[in-house]
C-alpha positions in Angstrom: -61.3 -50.5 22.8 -64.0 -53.0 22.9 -66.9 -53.8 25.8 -66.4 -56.7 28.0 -69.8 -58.5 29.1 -70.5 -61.6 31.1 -72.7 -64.5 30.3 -76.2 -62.7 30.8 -74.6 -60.4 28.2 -74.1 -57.6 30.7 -71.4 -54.9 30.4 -68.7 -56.0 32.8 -65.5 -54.1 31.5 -64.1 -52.5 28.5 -60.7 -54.1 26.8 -58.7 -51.6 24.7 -55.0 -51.5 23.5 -53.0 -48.3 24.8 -50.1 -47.2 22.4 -47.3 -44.3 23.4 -47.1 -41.9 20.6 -44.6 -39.5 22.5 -42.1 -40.3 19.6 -44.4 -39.8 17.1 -45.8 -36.9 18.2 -42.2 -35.2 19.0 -41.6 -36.1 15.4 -44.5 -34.6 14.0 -43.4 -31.7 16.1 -39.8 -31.9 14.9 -41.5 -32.0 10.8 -43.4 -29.4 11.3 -40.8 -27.1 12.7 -38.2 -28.0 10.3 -40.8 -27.3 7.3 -41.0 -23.4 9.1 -37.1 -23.2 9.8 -36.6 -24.3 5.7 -39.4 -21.9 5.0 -37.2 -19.5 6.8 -34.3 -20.1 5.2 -35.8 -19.8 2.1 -37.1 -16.6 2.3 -33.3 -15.2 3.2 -34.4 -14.6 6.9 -31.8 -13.0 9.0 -29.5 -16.1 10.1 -29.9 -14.9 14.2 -33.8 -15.5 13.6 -32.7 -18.5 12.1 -30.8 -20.0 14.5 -32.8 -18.4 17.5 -35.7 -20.8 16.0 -33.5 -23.7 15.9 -32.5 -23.2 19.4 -36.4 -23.2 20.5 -37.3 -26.1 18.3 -35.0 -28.6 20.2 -35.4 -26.6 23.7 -39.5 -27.3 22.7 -38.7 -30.7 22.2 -36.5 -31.5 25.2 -37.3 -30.9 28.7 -35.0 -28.4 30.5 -33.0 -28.1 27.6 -31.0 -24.2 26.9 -29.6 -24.2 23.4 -26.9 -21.9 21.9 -25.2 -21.8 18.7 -21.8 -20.5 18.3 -20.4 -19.6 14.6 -16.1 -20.0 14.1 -14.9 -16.6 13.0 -13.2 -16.5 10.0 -9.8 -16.6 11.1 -11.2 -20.2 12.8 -9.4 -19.4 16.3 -12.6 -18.2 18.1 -16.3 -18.8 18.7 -18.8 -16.1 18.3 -22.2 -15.7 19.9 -24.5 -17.1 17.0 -27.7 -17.2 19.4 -28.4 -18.5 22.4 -32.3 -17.5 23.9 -32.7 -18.8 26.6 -29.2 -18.9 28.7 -28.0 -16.3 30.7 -27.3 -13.1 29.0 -23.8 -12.6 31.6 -22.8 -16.2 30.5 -23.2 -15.7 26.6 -21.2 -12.7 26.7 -18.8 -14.3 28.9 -18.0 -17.7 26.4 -18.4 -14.7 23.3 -14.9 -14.9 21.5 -13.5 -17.8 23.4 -10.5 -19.5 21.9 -11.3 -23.2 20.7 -8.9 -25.6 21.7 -8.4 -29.5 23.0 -9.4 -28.4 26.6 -11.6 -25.6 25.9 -15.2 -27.0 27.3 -17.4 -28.5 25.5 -17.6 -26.0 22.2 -14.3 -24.9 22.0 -13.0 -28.4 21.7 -15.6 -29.7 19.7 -15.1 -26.9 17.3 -11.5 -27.8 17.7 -11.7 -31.3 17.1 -14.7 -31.3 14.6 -16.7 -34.3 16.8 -19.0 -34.1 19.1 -18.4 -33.5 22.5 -20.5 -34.8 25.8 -20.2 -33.7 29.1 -22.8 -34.8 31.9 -21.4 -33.3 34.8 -19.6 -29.8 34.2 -18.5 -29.5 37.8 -16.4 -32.6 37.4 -15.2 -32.7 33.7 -11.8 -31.6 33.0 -12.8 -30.3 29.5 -14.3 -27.6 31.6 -11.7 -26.8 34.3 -11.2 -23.0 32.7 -14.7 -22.8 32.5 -16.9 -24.1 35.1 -16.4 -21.0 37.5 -18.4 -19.4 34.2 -21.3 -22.2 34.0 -21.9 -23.4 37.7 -22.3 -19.9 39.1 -25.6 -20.0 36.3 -26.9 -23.4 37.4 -25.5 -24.8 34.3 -24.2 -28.6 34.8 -24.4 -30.2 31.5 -23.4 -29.3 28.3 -23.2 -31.2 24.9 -22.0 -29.6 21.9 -22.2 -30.8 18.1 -20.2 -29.6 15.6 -21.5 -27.6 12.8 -20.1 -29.3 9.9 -20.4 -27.7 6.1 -21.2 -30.0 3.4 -16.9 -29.7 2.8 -16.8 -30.8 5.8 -15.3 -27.4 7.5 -16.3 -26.2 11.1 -18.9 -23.3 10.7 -19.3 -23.3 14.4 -21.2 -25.8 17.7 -25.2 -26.3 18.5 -24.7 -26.8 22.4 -27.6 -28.2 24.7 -27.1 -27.3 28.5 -29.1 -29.1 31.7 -29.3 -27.2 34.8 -28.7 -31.0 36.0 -26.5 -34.0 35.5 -27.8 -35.7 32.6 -27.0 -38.5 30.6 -27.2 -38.1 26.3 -28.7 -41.2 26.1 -31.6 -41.5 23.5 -31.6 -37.7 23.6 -28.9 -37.2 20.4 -31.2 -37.6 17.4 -32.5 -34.2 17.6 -29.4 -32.2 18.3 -28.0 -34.1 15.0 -31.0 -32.6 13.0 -30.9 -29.4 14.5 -27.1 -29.2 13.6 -27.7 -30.2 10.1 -30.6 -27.2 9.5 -27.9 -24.9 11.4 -25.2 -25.9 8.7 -28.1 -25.1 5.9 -28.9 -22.0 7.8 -24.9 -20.6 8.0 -23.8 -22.1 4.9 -27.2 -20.1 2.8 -26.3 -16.9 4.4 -22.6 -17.1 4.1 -23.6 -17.5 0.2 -25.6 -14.6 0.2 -22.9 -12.4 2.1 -20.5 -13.8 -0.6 -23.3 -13.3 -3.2 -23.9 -9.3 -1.8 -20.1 -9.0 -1.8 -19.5 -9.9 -5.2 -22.7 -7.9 -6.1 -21.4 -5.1 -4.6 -17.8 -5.4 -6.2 -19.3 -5.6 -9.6 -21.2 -2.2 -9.0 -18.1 -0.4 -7.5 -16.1 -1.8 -10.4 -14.3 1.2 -12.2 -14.4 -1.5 -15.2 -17.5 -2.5 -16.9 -19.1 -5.8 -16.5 -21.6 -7.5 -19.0 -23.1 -10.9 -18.9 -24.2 -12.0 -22.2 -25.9 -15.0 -23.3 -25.1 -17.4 -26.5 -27.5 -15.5 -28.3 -25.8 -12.4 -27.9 -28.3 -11.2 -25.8 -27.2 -8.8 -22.9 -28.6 -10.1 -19.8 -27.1 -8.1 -17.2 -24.6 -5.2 -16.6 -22.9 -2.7 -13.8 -23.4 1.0 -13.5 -19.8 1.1 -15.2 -21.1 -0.2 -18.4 -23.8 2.2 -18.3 -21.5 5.5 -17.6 -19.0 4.2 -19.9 -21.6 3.8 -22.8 -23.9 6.5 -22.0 -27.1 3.9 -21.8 -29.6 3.2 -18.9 -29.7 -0.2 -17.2 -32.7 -0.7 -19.1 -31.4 0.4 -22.3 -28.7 -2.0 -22.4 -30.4 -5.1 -21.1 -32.9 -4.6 -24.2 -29.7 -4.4 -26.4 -27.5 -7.0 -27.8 -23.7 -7.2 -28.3 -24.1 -6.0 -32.1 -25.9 -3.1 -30.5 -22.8 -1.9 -29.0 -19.7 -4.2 -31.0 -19.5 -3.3 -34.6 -16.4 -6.1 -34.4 -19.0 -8.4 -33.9 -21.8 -8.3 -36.4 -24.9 -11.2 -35.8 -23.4 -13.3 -38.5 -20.2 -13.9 -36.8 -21.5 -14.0 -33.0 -21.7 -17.9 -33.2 -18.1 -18.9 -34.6 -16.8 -16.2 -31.7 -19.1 -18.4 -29.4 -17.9 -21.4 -29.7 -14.1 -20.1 -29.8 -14.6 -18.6 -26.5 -15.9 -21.8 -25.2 -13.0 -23.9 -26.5 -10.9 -21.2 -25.0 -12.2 -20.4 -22.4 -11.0 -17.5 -21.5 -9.2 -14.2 -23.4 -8.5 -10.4 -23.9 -8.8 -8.6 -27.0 -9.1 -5.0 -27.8 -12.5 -4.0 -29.9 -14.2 -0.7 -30.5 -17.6 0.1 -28.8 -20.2 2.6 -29.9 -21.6 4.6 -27.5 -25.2 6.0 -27.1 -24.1 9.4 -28.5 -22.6 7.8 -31.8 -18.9 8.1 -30.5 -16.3 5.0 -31.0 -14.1 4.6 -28.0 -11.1 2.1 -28.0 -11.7 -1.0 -25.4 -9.8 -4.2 -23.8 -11.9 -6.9 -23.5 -11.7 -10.1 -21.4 -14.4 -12.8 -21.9 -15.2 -15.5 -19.5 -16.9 -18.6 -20.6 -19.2 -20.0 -17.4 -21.7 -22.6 -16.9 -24.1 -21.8 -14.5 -27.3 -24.0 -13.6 -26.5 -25.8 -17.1 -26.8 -22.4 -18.8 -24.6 -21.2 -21.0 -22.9 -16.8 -20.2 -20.2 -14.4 -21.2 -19.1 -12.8 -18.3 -17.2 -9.8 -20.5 -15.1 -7.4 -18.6 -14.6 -4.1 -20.4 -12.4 -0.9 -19.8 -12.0 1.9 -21.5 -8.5 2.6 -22.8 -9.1 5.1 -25.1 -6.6 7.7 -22.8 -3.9 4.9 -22.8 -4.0 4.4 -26.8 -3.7 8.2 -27.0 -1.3 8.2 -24.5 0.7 5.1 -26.2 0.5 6.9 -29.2 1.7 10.2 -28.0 4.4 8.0 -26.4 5.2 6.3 -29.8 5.4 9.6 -31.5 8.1 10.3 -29.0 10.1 7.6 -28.9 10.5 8.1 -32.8 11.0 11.9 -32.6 13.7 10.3 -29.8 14.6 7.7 -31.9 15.4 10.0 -35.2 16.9 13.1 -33.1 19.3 10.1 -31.5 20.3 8.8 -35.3 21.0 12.6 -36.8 23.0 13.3 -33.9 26.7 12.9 -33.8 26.1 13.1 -29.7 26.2 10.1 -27.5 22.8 9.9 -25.4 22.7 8.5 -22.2 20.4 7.7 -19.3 20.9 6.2 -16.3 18.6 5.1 -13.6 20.3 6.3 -9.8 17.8 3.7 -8.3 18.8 0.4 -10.4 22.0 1.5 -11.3 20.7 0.6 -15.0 22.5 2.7 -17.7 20.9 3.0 -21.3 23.0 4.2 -24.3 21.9 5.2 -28.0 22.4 3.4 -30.8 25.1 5.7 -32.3 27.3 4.5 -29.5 28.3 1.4 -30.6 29.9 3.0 -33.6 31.4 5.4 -31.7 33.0 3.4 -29.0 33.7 0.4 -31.4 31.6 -1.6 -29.2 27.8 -2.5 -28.1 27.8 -0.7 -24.5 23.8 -1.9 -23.5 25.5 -5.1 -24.1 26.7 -3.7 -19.9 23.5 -1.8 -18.9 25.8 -0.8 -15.7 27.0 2.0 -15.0 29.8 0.3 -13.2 31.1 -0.2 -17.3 31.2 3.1 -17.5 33.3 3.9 -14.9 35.8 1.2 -15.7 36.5 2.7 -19.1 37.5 5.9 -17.6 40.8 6.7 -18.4 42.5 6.1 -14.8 43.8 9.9 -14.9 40.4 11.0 -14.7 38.2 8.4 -13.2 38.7 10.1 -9.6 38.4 14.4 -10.8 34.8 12.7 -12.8 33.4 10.5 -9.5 34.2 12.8 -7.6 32.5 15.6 -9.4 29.4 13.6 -9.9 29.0 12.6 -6.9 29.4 16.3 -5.2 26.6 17.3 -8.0 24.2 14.0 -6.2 24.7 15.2 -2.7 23.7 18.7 -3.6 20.6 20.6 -5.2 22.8 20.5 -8.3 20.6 19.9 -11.9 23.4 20.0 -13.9 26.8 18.5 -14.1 29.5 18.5 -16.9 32.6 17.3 -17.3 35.4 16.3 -20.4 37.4 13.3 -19.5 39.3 10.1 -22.2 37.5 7.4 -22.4 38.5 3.8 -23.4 37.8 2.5 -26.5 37.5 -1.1 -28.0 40.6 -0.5 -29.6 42.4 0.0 -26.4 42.8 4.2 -27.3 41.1 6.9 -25.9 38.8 9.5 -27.0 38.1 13.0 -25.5 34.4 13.6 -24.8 32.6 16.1 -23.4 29.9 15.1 -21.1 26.8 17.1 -20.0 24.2 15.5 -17.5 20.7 16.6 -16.6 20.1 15.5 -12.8 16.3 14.4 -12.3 15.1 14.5 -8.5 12.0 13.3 -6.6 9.4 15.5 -4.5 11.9 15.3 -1.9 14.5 16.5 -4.0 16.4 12.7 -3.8 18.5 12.3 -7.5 17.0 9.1 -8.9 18.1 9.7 -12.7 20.7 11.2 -14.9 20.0 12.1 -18.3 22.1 13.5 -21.0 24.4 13.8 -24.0 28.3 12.7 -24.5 29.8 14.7 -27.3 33.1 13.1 -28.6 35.8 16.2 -28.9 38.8 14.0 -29.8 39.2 15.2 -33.4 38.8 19.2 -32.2 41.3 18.1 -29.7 43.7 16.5 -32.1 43.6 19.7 -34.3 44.0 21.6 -31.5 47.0 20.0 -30.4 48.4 20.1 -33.9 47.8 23.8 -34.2 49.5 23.8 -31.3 52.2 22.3 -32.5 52.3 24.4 -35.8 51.9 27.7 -33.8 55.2 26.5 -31.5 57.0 25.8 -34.7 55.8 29.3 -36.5 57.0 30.9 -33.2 60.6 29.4 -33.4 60.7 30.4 -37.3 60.4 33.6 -36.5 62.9 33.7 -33.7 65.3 32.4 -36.3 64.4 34.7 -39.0 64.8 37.3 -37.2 67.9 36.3 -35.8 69.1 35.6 -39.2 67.9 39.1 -40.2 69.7 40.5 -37.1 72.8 39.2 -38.6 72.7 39.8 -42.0 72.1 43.7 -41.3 75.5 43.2 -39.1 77.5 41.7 -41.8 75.8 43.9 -44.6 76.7 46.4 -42.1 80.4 46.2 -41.6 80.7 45.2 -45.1 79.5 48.7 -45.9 81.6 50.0 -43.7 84.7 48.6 -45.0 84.3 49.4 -48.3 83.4 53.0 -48.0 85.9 53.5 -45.7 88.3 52.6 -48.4 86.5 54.9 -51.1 86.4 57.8 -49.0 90.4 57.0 -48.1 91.3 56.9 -51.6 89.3 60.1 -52.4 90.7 62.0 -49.4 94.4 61.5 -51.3 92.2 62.3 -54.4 91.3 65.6 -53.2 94.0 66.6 -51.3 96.4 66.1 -54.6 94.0 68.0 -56.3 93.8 71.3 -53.7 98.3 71.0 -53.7 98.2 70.7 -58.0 96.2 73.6 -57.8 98.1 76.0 -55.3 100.8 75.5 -58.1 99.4 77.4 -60.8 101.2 75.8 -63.4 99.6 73.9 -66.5 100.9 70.9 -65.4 99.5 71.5 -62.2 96.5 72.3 -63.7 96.7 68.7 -66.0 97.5 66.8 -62.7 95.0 68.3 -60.5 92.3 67.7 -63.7 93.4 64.0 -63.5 92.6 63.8 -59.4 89.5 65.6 -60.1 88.3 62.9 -62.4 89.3 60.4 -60.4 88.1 61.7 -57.4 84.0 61.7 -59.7 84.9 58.2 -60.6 85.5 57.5 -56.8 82.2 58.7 -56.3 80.2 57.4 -58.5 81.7 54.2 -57.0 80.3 54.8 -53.5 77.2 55.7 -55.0 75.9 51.7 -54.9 77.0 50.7 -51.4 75.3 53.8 -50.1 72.2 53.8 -52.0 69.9 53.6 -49.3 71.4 57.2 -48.5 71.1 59.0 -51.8 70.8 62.4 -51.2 74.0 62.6 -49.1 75.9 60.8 -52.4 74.4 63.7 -54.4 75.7 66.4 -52.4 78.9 65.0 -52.1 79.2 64.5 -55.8 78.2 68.4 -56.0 81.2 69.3 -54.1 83.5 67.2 -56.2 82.2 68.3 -59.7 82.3 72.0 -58.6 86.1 71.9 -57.6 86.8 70.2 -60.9 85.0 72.9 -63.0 87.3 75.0 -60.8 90.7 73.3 -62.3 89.3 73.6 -65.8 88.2 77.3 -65.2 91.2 78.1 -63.1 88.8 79.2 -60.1 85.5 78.1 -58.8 82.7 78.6 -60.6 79.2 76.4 -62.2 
């Protein structure tokens, strides 16, 4: 201002300009409380002291003004007390967890809607008809609420400003914008830091290690299962570079592996690491080309499979011991899943059957080729072995092969249960029979055949021994006729006591020896009684010729 004076050149008055600075100075205000809620931020300052500062800065700056911040949960169907300082502790736990919606006050549908919501007079709005028996009871009579808006432009949550009065938004709105925009900062920073803590945390708890690495090859950071895995400290490692710990990757070929995993991306490969104790363990290796902050990592994901290699070669050994046992065997081995119904044959079947059978990994196949005489005796005793505690089950059944015949096999099966004593597989081996039983049956046949032979033989015998028999018979029982005349001429010539007598009973005699002798080859099988019959004769004809009985 200035002094005023009159023409004697005394002070009469002053004149002066007056200026409102009101908005100035509630900007300067605004500044310098924006600078401390950044600072805040910055520092990673709990978000409630966050918000609780945000809240004061714009209640600071308008009169009567209550603030409360709301954050969407993250299922985004309800509003959670964020902070709220000044407002009646009853209400704030009353509105906590309250469903957003298009008639849900003035939060809830501005969280709903994602715009901002004004209401002047709560008692009259219909936004707030589920509501205002919450808010009047408190004095509250206006509220308006902004939405929270991330820079992706999701809902995080509502700033709300209430009036213990009716009031108009008019000229008012400029400072609930700002304080919404350092709210989104606020939620959005400690949201990344959660996620940032999470991740953090997953990488430690890891069971597989984790290694950033730089272009240089330089290890720039690493979890604790890097460190068990290798034996190393923290420290250790991060002063170590991938050579260190990769004899696959040696300085001189670090930067053509560089820029392949940069054209690729991303890949697995399995490598051998050296641990701190000299030892080489077998690893699978994913690398991850990122960019981060125009820098250039390797996020490397490492796990140790050095039990699965030994494993998967034990299991190799196997499956060739398996492999060889199921080529020298003439036996048909099977297995067959009870769960999938799958049904696995070995190779050697295909020359057996005359036909590829995994060509129909069903057991179903099976089944049909049954021969239809069996199929129900075999299901049913199969099925009877499931339902019990049975482990074993055998059977011998025809089966059909690709030439339309059947072959006799011998099947024995191994029954596999669960815990709970549920069959879920069948293993075993079918052994083809069908020549044993084709030699069987022929030595079957032969045997019946030998059998009638010797009926007939000695049937034949049976009658030959007849005929021989009466033939015998016969012809002694002419001899001994003959030499009963014989003999009895002989014992009249020699009553007579005459020479001729004597001559004619000499002539019997001889005759009767000739007779004799004759009957000596039909009964040869009886020898000795021939002999002593031949005595007699020869000692009655020394009698003629001695003219009494003598030797």
């Amino acid at each position: 201002g200035a002094p005023f004076t009159d023409l004697q050149g005394r002070v009469v008055g002053v004149t002066g300009v007056g200026r409102d600075m009101t908005e100035r100075k509630q900007a300067e205000r605004m500044l310098a409380a924006e600078k401390q809620i950044l600072e805040m931020i910055g520092a990673d300052t709990p978000l409630s002291d966050v918000l609780v500062a945000l809240c004061r800065m714009i209640e600071g700056l308008s009169d009567g003004a209550l603030c409360s911040v709301l954050l969407l949960d993250d299922e985004g169907q309800r509003l959670r007390h964020g902070a709220a300082p000044n407002l009646p502790e009853a209400y704030t736990r009353a509105i906590n967890g309250m469903t957003i919606g298009p008639m849900r006050g003035s939060c809830g549908t501005a969280a709903f809607t994602g715009r901002q919501v004004i209401v002047e007079d709560i008692g009259r709005d219909p936004l707030w008809a589920d509501f205002r028996s919450l808010a009047l009871p408190h004095g509250l009579r206006a509220c308006w609420s902004t939405p929270i808006m991330s820079a992706a432009g999701k809902v995080l949550g509502t700033f709300a400003v209430y009036y213990r009065t009716v009031r108009s938004s008019v000229g008012e709105l400029f400072p609930v914008d700002r304080a919404s925009h350092l709210a989104c900062l606020a939620i959005e920073r400690a949201q990344a830091q959660a996620a940032l803590r999470l991740t953090r945390f997953s990488i430690e708890c890891a069971a597989d290690a984790v290694f950033w690495i730089d272009a240089q090859a330089r290890i720039l950071d690493v979890n604790d299962a890097a460190c068990m895995m290798l034996g190393y400290a923290r420290e250790e490692l991060l002063s170590m570079t991938v050579p260190d710990i990769d004899p696959s990757f040696p300085a001189e070929v670090w930067p053509a592996h560089w820029e392949d995993l940069k054209a690729r991306h991303s890949f697995s490969f399995e490598a051998d690491h050296r641990k701190k104790d000299g030892r080489i363990i077998r690893t699978e290796t994913t690398v991850n080309f990122l960019v981060h902050e125009g820098k250039e990592y390797n996020c490397a994901i490492v796990r140790d499979i050095s039990d699965r290699k030994r494993t998967e070669d034990r299991l190799k050994f196997s499956e060739e011991r398996f492999r060889l046992v199921a080529e020298a065997t003439n036996d048909i081995l099977w297995d067959w899943d009870l769960v999938t119904q799958e049904h696995w044959w070995s190779p050697n079947a295909h020359e057996k059957f005359g036909y590829d059978p995994n060509a129909e990994p069903s057991i179903t196949a099976w089944m049909d080729r049954l021969h239809p005489d069996d199929r129900g005796r075999v299901l049913e005793l199969v099925d009877r072995a499931l339902a019990s505690d049975a482990r074993m089950v055998t059977a011998e059944y025809r089966f059909r092969l690709a030439d339309g015949s059947y072959g006799y096999f011998y099947d024995r099966g191994q029954i596999v249960r669960d815990a709970s004593g549920q069959a879920i597989r069948m293993i075993g081996a079918m052994i083809d029979v069908t020549l044993s039983k084709r030699a069987y049956a022929s030595l079957e046949v032969a045997y019946q055949r030998l059998q009638s032979m010797s009926r007939e033989l000695v049937a034949v015998e049976s009658n030959e021994r007849r005929r021989l028999s009466r033939e015998l018979h016969d012809e002694v029982g002419q001899l001994l006729t003959g030499l009963k005349f014989d003999l009895e001429a002989t014992r009249q010539a020699l009553s007579e006591k005459s020479a001729v007598a004597v001559t004619r009973a000499h002539e019997r005699t001889r005759r009767a020896l000739k007779t004799t002798d004759d009957m000596a080859f039909p009964v040869s099988k009886v020898p000795s009684g021939t002999v002593r019959f031949q005595l007699v004769v020869r000692g009655k004809k020394k009698y003629s010729t001695t003219g009494g009985w003598g030797y």
